[in-house]
C-alpha positions as CSV (number, residue, x, y, z in Angstrom):
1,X,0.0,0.0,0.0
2,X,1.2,3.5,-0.5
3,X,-0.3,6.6,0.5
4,X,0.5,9.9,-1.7
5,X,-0.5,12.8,-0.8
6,X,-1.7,15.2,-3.7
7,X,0.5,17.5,-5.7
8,X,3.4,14.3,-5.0
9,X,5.0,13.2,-8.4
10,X,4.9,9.5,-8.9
11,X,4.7,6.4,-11.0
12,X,4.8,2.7,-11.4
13,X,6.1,0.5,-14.5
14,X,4.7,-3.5,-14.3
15,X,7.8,-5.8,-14.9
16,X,7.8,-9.2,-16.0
17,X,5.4,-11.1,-18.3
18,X,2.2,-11.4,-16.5
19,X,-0.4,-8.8,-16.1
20,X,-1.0,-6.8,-13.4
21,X,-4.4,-5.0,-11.4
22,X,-3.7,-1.6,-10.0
23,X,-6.5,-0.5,-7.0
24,X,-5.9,2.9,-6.3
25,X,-8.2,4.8,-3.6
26,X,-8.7,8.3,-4.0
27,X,-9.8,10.5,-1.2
28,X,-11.8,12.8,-1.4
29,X,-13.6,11.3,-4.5
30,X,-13.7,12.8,-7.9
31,X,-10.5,11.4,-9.2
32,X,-12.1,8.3,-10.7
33,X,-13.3,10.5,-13.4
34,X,-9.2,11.0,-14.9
35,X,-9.1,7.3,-15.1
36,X,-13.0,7.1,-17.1
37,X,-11.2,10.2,-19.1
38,X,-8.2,8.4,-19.7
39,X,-8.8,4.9,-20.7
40,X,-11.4,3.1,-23.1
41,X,-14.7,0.7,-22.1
42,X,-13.8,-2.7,-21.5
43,X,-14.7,-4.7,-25.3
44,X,-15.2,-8.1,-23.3
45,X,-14.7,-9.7,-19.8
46,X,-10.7,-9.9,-18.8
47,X,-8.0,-7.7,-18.8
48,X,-8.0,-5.9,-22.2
49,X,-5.1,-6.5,-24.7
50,X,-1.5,-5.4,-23.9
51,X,-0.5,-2.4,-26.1
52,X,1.0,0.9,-25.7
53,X,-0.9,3.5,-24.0
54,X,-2.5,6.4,-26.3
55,X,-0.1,9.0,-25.7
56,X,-2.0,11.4,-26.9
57,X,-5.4,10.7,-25.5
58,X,-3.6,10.9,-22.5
59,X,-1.2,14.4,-23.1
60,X,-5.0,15.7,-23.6
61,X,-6.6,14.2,-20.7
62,X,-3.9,15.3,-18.2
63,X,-4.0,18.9,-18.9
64,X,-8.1,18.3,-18.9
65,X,-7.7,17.4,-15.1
66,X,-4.6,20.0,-14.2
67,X,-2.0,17.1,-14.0
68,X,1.3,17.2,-16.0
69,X,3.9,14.2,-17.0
70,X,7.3,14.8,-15.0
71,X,10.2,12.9,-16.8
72,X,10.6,10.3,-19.3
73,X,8.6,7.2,-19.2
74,X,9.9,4.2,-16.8
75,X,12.2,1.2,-18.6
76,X,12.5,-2.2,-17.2
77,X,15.2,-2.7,-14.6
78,X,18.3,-4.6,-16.8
């Protein structure tokens, strides 16, 4: 579990070859509507296929809620 308090810059990057489920919890609510914003409807039961994220979509969607990307995008530890 981790606990960030707003306005702290973070990330995460999934290593290895099997999927992985994010919870997150955000209090107060209102949040939840970034991640509607940001992703697509589910097009069947299950996890949906792995491919890269829409950069875009999501450069547009961040500035939408006030949010920014800090550095460059995580790579696998070698």
């Amino acid at each position: 579990m981790t606990f960030l308090p707003r306005g702290v810059p973070h990330t995460f990057l999934v290593e290895g070859d099997e999927p992985a489920r994010l919870i997150s919890f955000c209090f107060p609510g209102g949040f939840e509507a970034f991640f509607a914003a940001a992703g697509r409807p589910a097009e069947d039961e299950g996890l949906p296929p792995n491919e890269p994220p829409d950069v875009a979509k999501l450069q547009q969607v961040v500035g939408e809620f006030g949010l920014r990307f800090v550095g460059p995008p995580l790579r696998p530890a070698t």
